[in-house]
N, CA, C and O atoms as CSV, one atom per row, in Angstrom:
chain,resi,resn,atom,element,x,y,z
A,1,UNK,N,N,149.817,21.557,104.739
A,1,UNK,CA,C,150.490,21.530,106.039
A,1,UNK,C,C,151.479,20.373,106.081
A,1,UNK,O,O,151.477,19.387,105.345
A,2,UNK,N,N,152.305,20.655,107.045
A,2,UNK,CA,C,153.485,19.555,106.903
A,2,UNK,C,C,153.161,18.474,108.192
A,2,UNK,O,O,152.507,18.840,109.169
A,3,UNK,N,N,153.494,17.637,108.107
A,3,UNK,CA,C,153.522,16.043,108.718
A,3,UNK,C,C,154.689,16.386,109.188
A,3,UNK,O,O,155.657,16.976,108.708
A,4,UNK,N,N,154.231,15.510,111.112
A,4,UNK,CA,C,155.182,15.045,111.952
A,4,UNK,C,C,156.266,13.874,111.058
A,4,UNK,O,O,155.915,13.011,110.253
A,5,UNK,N,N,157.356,14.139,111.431
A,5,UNK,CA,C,158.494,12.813,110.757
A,5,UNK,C,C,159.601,12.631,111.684
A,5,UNK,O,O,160.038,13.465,112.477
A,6,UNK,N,N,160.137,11.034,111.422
A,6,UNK,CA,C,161.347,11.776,112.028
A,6,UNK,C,C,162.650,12.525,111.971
A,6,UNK,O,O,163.083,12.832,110.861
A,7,UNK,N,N,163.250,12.818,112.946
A,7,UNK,CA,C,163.831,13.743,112.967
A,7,UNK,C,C,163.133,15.212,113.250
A,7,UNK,O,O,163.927,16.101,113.556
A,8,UNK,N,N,162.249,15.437,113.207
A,8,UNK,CA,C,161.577,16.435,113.554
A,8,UNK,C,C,161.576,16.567,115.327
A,8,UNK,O,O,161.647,15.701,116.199
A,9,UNK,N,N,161.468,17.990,115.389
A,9,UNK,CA,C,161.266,18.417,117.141
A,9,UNK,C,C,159.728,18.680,116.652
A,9,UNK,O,O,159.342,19.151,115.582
A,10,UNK,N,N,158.849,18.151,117.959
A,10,UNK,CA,C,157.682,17.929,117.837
A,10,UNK,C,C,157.082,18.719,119.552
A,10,UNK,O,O,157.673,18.614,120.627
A,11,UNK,N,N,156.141,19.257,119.360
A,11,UNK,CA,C,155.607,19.766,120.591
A,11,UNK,C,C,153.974,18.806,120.768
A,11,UNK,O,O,152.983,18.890,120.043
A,12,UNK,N,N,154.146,18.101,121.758
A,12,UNK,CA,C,153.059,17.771,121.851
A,12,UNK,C,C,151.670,17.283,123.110
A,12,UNK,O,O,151.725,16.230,123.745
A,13,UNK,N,N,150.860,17.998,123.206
A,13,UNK,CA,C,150.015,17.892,124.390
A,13,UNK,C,C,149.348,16.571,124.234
A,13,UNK,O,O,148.582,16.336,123.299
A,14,UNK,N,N,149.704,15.568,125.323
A,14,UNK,CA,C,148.996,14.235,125.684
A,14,UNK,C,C,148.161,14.259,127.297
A,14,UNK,O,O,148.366,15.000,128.258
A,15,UNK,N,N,147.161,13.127,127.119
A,15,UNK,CA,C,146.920,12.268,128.164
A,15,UNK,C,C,146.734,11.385,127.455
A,15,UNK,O,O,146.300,11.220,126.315
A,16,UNK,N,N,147.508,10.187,129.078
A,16,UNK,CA,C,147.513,8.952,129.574
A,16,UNK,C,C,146.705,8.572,130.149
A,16,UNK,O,O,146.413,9.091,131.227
A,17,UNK,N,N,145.948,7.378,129.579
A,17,UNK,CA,C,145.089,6.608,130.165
A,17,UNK,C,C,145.303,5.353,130.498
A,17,UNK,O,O,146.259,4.869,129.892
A,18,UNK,N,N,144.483,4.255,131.634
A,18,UNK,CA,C,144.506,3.320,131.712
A,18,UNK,C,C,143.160,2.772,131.074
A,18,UNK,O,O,142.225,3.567,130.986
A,19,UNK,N,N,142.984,1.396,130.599
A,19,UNK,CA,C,141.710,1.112,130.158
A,19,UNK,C,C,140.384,1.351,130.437
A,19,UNK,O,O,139.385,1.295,129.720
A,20,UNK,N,N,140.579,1.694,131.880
A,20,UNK,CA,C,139.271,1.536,132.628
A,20,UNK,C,C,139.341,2.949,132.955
A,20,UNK,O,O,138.630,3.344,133.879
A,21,UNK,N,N,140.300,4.004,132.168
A,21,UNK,CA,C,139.843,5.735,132.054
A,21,UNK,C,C,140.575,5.866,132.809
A,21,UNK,O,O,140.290,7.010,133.165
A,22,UNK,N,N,141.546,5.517,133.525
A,22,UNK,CA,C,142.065,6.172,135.095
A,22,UNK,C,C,143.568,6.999,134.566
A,22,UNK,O,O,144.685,6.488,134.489
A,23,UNK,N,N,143.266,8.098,134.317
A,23,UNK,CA,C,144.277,8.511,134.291
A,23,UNK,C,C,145.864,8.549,134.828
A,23,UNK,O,O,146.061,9.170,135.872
A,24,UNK,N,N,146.938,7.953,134.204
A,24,UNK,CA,C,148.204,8.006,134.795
A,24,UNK,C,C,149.320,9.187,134.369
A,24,UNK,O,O,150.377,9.216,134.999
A,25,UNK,N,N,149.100,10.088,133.374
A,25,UNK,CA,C,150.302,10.942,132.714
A,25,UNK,C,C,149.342,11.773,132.208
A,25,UNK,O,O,148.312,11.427,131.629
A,26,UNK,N,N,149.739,12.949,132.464
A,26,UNK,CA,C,149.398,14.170,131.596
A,26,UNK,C,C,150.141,15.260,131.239
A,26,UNK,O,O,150.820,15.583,132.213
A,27,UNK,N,N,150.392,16.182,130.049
A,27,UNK,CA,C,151.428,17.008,129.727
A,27,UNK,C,C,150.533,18.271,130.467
A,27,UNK,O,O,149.310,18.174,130.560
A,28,UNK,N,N,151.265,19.448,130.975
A,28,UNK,CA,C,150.527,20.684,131.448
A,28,UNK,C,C,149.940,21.563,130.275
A,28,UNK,O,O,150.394,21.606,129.132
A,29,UNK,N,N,149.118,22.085,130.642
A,29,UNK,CA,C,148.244,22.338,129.802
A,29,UNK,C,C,148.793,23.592,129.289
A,29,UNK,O,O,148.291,23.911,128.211
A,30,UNK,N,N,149.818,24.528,129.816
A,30,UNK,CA,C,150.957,25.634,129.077
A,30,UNK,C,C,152.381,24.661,128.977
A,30,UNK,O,O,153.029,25.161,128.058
A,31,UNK,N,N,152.680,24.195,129.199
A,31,UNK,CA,C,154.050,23.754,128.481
A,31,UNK,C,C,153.735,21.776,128.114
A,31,UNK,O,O,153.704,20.785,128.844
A,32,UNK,N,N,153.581,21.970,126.816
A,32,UNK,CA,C,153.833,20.234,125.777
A,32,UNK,C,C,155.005,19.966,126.178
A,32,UNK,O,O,155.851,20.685,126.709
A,33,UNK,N,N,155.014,18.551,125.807
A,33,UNK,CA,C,156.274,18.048,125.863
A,33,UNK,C,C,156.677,18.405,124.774
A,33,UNK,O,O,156.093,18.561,123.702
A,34,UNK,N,N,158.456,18.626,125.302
A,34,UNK,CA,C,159.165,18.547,123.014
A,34,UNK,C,C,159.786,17.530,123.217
A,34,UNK,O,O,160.218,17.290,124.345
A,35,UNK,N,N,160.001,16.599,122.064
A,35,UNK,CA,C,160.930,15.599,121.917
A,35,UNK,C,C,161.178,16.006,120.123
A,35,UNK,O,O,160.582,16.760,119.354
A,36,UNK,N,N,162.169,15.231,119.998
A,36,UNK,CA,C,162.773,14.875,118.481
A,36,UNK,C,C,162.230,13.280,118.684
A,36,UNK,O,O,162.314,12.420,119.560
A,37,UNK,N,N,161.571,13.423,117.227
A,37,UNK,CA,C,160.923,11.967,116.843
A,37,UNK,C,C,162.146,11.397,116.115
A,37,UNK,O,O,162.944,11.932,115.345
A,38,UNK,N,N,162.012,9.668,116.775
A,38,UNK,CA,C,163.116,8.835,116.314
A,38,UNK,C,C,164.620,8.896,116.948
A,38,UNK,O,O,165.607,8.320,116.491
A,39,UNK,N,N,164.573,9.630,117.967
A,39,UNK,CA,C,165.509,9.707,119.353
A,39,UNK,C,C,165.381,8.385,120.215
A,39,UNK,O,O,166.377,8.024,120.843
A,40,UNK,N,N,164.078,7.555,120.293
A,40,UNK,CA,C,164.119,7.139,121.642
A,40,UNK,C,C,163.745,7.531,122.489
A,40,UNK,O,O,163.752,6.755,123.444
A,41,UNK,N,N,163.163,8.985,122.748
A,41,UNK,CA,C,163.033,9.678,124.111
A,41,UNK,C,C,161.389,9.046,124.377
A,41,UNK,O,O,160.717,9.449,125.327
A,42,UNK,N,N,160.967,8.199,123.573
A,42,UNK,CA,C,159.271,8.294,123.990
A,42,UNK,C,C,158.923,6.741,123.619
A,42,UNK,O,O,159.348,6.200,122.597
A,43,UNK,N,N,158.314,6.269,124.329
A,43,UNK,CA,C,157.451,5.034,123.923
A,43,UNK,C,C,157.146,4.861,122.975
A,43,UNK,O,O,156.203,5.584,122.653
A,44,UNK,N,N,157.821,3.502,121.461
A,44,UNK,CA,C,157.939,3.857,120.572
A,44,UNK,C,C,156.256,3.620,119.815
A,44,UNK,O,O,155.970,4.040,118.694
A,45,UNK,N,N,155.087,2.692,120.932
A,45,UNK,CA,C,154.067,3.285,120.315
A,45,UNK,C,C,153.191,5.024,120.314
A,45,UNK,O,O,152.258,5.428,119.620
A,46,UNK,N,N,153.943,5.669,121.336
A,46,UNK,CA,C,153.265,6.720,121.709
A,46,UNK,C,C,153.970,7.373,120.090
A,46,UNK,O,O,153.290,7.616,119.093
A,47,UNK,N,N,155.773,7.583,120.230
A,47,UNK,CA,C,155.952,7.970,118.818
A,47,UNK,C,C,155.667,7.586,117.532
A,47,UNK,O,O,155.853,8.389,116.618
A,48,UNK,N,N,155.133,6.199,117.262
A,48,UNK,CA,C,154.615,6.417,116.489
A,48,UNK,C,C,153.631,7.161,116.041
A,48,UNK,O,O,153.625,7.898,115.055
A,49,UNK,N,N,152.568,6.882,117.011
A,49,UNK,CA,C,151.373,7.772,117.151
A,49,UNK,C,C,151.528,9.061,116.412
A,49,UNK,O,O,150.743,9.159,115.469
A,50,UNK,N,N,152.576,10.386,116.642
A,50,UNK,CA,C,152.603,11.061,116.403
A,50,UNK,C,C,152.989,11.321,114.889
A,50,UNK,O,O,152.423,12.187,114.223
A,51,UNK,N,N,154.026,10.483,114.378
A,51,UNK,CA,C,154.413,10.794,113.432
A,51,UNK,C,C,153.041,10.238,112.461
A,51,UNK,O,O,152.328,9.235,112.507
A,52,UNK,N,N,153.107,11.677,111.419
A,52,UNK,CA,C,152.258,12.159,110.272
A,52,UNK,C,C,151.118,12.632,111.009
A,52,UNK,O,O,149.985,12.271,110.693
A,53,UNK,N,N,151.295,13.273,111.794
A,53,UNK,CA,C,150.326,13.798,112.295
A,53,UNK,C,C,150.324,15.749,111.844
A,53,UNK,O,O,151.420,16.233,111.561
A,54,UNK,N,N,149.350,16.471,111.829
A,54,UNK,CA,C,149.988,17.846,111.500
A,54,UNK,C,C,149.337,18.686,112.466
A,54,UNK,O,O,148.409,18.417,113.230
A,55,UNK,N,N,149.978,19.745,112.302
A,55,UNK,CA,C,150.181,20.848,113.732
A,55,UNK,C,C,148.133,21.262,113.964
A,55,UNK,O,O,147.267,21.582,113.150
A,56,UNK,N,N,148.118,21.053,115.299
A,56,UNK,CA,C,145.900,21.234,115.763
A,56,UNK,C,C,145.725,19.676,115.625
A,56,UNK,O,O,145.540,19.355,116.799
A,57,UNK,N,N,145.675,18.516,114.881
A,57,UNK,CA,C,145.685,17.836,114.797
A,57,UNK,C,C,145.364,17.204,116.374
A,57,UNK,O,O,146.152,17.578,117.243
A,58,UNK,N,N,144.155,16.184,116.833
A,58,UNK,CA,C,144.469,15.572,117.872
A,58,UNK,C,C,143.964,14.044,117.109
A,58,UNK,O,O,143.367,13.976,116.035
A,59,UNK,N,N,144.286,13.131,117.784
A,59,UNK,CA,C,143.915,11.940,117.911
A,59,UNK,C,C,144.067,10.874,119.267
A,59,UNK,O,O,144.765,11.085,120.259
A,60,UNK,N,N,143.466,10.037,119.086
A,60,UNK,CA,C,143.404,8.589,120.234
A,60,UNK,C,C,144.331,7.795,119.602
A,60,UNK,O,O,144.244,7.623,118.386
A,61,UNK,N,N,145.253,7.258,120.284
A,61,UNK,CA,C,145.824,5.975,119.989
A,61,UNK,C,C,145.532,4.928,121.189
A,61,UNK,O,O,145.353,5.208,122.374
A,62,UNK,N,N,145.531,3.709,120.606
A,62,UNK,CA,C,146.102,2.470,121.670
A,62,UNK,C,C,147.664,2.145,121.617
A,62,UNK,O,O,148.328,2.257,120.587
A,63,UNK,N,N,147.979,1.889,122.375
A,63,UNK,CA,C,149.377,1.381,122.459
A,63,UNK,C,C,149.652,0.308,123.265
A,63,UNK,O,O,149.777,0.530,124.470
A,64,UNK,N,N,149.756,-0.668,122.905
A,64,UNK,CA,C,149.988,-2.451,123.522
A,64,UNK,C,C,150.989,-2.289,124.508
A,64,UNK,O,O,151.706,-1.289,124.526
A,65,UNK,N,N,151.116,-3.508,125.598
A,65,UNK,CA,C,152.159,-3.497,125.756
A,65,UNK,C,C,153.956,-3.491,125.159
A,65,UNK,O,O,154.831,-2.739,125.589
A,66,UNK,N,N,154.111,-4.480,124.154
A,66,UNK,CA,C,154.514,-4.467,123.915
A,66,UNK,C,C,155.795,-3.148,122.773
A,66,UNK,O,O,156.960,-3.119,122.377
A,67,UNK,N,N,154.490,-2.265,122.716
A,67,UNK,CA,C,155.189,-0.747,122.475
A,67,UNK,C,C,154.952,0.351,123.171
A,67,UNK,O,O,154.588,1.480,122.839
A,68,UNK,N,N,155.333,-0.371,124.659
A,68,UNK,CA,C,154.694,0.497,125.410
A,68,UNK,C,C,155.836,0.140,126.701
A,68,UNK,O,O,156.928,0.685,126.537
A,69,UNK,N,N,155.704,-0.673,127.896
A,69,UNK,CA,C,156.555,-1.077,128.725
A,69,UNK,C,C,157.072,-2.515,128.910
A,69,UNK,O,O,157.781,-2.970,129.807
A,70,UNK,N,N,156.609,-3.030,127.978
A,70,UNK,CA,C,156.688,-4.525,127.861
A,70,UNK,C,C,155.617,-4.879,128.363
A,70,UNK,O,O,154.667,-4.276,128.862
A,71,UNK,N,N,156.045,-6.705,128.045
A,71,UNK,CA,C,155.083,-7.669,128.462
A,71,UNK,C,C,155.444,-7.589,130.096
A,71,UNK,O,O,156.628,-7.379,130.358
A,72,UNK,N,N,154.671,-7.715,131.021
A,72,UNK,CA,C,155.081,-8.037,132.753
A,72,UNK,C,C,156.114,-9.683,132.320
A,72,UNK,O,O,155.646,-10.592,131.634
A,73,UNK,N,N,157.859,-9.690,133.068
A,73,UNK,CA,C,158.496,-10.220,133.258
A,73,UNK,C,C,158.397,-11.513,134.217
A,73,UNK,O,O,158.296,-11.036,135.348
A,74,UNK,N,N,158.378,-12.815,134.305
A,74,UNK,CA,C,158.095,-13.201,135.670
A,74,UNK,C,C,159.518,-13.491,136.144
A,74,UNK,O,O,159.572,-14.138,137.190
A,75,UNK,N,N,160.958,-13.062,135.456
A,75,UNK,CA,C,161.826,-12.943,136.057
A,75,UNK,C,C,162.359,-11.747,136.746
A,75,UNK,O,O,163.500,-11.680,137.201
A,76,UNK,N,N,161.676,-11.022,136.786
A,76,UNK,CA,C,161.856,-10.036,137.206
A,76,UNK,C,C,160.488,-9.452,138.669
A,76,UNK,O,O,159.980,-8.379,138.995
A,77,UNK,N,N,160.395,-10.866,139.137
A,77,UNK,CA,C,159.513,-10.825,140.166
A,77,UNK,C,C,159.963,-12.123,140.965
A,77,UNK,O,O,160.046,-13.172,140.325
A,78,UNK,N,N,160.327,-12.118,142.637
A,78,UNK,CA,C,161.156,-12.684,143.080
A,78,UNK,C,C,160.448,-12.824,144.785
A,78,UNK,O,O,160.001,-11.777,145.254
A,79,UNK,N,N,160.399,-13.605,145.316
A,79,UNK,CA,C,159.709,-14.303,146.408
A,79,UNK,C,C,160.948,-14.680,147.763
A,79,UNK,O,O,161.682,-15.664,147.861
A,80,UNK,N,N,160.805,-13.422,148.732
A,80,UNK,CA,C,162.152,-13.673,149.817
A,80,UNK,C,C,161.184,-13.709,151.326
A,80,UNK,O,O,160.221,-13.050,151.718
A,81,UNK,N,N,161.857,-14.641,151.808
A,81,UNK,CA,C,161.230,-14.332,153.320
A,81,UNK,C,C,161.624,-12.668,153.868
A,81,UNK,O,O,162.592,-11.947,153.626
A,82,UNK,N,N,160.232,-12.442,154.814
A,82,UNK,CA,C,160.543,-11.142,155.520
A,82,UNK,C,C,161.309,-10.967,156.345
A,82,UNK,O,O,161.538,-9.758,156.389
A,83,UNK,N,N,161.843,-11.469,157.030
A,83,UNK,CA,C,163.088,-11.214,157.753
A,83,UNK,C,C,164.336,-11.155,156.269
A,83,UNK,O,O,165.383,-11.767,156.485
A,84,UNK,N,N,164.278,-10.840,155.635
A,84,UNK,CA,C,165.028,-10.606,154.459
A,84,UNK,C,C,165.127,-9.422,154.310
A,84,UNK,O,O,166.215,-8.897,154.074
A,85,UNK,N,N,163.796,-8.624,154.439
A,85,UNK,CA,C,163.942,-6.931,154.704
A,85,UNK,C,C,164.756,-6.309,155.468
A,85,UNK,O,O,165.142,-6.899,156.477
A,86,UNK,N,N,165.128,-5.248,155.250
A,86,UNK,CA,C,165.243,-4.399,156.279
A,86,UNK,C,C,164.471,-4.072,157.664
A,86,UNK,O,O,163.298,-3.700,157.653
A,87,UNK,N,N,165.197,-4.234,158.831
A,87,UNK,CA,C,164.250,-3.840,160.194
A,87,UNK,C,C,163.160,-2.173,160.194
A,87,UNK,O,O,162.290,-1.658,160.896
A,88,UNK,N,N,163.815,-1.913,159.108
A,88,UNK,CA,C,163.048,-0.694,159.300
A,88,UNK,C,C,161.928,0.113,158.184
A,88,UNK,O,O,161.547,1.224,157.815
A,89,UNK,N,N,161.708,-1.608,157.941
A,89,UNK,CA,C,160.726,-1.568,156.539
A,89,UNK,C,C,159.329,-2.306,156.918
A,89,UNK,O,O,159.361,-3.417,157.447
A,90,UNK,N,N,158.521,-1.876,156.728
A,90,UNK,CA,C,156.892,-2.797,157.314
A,90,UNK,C,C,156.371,-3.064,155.752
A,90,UNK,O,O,156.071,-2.237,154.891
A,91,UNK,N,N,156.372,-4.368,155.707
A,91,UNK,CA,C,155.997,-4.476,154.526
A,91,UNK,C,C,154.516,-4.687,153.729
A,91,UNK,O,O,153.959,-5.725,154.089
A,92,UNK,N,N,153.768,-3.902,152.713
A,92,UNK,CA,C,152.527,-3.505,152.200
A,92,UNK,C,C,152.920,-3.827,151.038
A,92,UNK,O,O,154.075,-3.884,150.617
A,93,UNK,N,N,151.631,-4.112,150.338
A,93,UNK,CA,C,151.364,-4.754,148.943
A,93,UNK,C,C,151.678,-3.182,148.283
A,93,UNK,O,O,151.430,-2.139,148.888
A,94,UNK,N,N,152.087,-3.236,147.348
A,94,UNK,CA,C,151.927,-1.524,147.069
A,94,UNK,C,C,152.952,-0.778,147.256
A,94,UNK,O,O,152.964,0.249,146.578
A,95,UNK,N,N,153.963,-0.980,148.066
A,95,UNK,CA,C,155.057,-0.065,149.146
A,95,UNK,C,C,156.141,-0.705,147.732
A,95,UNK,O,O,156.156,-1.851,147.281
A,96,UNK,N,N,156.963,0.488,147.295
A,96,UNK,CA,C,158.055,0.766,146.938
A,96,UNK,C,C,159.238,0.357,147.540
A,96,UNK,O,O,159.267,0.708,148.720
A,97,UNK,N,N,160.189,-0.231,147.192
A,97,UNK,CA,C,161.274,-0.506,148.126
A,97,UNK,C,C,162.337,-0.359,146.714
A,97,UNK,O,O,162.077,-0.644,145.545
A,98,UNK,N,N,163.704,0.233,147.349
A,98,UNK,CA,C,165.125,0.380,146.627
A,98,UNK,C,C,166.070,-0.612,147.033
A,98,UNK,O,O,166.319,-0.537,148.236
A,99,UNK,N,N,166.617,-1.427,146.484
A,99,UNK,CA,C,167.419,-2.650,146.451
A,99,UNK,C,C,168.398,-2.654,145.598
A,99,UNK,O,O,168.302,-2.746,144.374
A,100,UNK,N,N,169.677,-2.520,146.453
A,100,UNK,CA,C,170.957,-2.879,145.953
A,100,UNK,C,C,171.186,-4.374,145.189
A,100,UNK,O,O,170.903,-5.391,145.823
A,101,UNK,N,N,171.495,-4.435,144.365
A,101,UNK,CA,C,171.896,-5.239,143.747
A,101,UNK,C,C,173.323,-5.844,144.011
A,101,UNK,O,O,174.174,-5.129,144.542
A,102,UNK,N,N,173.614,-7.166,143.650
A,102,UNK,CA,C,175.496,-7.501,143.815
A,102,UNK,C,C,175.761,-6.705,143.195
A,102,UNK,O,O,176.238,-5.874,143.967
A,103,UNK,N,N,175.822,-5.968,141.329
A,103,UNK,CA,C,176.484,-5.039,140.989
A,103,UNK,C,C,176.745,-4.060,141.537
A,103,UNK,O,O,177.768,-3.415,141.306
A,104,UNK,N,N,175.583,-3.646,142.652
A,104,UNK,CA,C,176.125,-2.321,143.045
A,104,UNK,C,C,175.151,-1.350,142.137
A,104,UNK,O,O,175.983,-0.529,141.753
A,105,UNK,N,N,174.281,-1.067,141.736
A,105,UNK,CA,C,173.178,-0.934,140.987
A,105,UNK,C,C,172.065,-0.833,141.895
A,105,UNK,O,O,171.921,-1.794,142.650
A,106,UNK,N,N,171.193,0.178,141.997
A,106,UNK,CA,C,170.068,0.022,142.598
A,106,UNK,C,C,169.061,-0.593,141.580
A,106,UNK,O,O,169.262,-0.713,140.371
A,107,UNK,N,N,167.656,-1.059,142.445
A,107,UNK,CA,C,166.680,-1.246,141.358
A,107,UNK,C,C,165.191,-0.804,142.388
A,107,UNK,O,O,165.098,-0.719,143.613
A,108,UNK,N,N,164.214,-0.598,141.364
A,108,UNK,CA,C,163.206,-0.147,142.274
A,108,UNK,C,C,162.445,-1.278,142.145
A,108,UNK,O,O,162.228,-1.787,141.045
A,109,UNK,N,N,161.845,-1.897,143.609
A,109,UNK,CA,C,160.926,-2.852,143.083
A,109,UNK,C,C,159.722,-2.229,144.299
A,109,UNK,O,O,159.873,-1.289,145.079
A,110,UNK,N,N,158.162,-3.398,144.067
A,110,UNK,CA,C,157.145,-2.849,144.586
A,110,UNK,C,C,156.821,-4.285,145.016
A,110,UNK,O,O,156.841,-5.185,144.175
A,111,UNK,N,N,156.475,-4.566,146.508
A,111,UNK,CA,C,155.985,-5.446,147.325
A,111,UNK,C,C,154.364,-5.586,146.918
A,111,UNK,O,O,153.401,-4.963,147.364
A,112,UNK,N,N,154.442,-6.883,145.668
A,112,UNK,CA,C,153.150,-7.349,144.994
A,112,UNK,C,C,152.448,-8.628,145.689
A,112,UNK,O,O,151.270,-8.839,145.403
A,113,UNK,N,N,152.868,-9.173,146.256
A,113,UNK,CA,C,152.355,-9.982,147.255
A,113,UNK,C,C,152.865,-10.377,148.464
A,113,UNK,O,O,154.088,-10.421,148.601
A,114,UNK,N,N,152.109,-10.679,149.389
A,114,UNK,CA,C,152.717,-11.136,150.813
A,114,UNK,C,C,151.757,-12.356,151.403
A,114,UNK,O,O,150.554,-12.452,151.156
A,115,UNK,N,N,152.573,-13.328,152.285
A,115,UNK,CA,C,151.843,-14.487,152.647
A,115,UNK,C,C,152.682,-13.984,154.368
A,115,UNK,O,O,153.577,-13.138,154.398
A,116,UNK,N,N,152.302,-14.506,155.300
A,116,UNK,CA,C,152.676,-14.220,156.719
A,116,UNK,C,C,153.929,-14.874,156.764
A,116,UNK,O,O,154.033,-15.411,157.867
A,117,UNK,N,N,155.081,-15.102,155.953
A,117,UNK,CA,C,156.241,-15.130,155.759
A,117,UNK,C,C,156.973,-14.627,154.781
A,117,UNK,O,O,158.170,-14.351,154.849
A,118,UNK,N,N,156.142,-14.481,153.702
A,118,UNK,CA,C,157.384,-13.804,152.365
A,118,UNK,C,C,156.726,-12.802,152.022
A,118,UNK,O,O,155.575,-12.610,152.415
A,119,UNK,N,N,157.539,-11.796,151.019
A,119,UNK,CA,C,156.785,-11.011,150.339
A,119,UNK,C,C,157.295,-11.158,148.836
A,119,UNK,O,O,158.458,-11.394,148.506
A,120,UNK,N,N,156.337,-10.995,148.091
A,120,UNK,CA,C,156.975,-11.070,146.417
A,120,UNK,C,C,157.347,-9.507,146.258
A,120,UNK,O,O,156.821,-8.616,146.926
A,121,UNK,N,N,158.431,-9.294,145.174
A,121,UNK,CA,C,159.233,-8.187,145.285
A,121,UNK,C,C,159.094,-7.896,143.495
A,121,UNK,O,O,159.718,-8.662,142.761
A,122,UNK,N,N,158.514,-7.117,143.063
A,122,UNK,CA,C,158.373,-7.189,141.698
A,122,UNK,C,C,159.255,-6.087,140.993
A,122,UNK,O,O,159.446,-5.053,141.632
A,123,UNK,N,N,159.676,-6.179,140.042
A,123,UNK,CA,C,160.904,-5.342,139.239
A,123,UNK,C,C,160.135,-4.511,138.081
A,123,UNK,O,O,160.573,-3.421,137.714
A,124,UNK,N,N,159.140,-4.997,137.608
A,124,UNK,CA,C,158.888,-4.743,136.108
A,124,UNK,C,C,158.317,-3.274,136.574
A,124,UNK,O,O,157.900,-2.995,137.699
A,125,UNK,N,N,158.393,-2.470,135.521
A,125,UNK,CA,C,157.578,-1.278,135.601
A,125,UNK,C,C,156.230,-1.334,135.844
A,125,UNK,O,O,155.627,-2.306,135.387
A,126,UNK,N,N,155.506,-0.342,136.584
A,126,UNK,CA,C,154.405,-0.813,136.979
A,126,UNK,C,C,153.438,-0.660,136.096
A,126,UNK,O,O,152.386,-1.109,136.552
A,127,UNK,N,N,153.312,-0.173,134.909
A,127,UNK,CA,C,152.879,-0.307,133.783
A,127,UNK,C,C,152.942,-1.317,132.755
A,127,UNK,O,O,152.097,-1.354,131.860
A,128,UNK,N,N,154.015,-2.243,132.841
A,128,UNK,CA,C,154.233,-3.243,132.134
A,128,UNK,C,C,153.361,-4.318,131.879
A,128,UNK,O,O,152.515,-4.316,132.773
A,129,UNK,N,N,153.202,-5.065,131.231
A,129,UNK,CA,C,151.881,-5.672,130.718
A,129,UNK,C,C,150.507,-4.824,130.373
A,129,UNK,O,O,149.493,-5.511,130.247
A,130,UNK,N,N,150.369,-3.311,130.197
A,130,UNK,CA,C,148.882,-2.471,130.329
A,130,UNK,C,C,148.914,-2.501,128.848
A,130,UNK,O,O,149.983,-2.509,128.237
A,131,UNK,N,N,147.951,-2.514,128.360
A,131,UNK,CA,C,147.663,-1.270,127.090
A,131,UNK,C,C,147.126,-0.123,127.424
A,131,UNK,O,O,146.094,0.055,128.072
A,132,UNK,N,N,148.127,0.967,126.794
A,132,UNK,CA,C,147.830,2.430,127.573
A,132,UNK,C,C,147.043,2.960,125.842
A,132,UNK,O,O,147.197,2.535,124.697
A,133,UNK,N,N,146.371,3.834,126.323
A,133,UNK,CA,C,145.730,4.633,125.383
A,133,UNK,C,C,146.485,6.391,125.669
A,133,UNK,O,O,146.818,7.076,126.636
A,134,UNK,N,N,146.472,6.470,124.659
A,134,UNK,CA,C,147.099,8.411,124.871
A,134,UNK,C,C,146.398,9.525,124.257
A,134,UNK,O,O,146.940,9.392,123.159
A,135,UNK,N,N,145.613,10.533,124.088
A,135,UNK,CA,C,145.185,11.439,124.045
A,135,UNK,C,C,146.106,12.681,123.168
A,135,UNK,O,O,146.461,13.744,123.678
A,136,UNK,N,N,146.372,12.277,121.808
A,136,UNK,CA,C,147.395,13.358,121.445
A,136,UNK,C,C,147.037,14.675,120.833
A,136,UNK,O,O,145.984,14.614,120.198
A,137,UNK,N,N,147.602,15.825,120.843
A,137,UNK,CA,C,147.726,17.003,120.145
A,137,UNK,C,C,148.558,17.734,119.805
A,137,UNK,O,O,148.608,18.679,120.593
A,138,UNK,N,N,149.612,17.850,118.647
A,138,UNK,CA,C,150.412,18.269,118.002
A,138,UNK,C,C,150.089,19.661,118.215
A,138,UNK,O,O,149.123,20.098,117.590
A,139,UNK,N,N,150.574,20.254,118.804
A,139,UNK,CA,C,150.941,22.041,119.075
A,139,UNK,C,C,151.901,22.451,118.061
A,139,UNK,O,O,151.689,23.520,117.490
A,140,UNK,N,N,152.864,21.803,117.770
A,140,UNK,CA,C,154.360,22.143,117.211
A,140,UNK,C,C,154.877,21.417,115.960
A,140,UNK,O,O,154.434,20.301,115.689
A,141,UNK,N,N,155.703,21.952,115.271
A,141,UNK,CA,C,156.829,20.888,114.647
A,141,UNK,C,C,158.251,22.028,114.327
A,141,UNK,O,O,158.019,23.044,113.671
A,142,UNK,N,N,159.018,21.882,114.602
A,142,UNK,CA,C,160.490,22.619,114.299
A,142,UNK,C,C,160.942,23.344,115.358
A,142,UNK,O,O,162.014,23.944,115.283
């Protein structure tokens, strides 16, 4: 049988886990994802994972942060008084907020802490710093 490589279009059924089992990502159970391995299109520990793998084939990987969403940034986490918000924003630990940038650029950040004047405004993906584990199964190759 032939081995995942790259350059290959690869079909493949995953779950995403968090350490403590909590599922965050799953492919549907009739349509895998396809990607071409060595594109970029995938977390380059998840692609590794796959490559040399062959078609029925499942396995567990870990995947660090670091091949995964990064390390958590602490520049990319930023501390503004609440009257800094918008009037028509109530602000929660947890709550999503979209923020223009001077470029003119949106960015998504998530209100990670609050004291009864500020709220911290965090940038990094909310996965960043995890080690994710993935659940793989090669359905495909070509």
């Amino acid at each position: 049988m032939s081995q995942a490589k790259n350059g290959d279009t690869v079909k493949v059924h995953f779950t995403g886990r968090l350490e403590n089992g909590e599922v965050f990502s799953k492919s549907e159970v009739e349509s895998p994802i396809e990607v071409t391995l060595g594109n970029g299109e995938l977390l380059p520990g998840f692609e590794r994972g796959i490559v040399g793998m062959e078609v029925g084939e499942k396995k567990t990987i870990t995947v660090p942060p670091e091949e995964a969403y990064g390390p958590k940034q602490e520049d990319l986490m930023v501390e503004i008084d609440k009257s800094n918000l918008p009037e028509h924003v109530t602000p929660a630990i947890g709550k999503g907020l979209r923020i223009r940038q001077s470029d003119g650029d949106d960015i998504h950040v998530i209100i990670s802490d609050m004291t009864e004047d500020t709220v911290t405004l965090d940038g990094n993906h909310p996965l960043a710093g995890v080690t994710l584990l993935f659940e793989l199964e090669l359905v495909g190759i070509g």
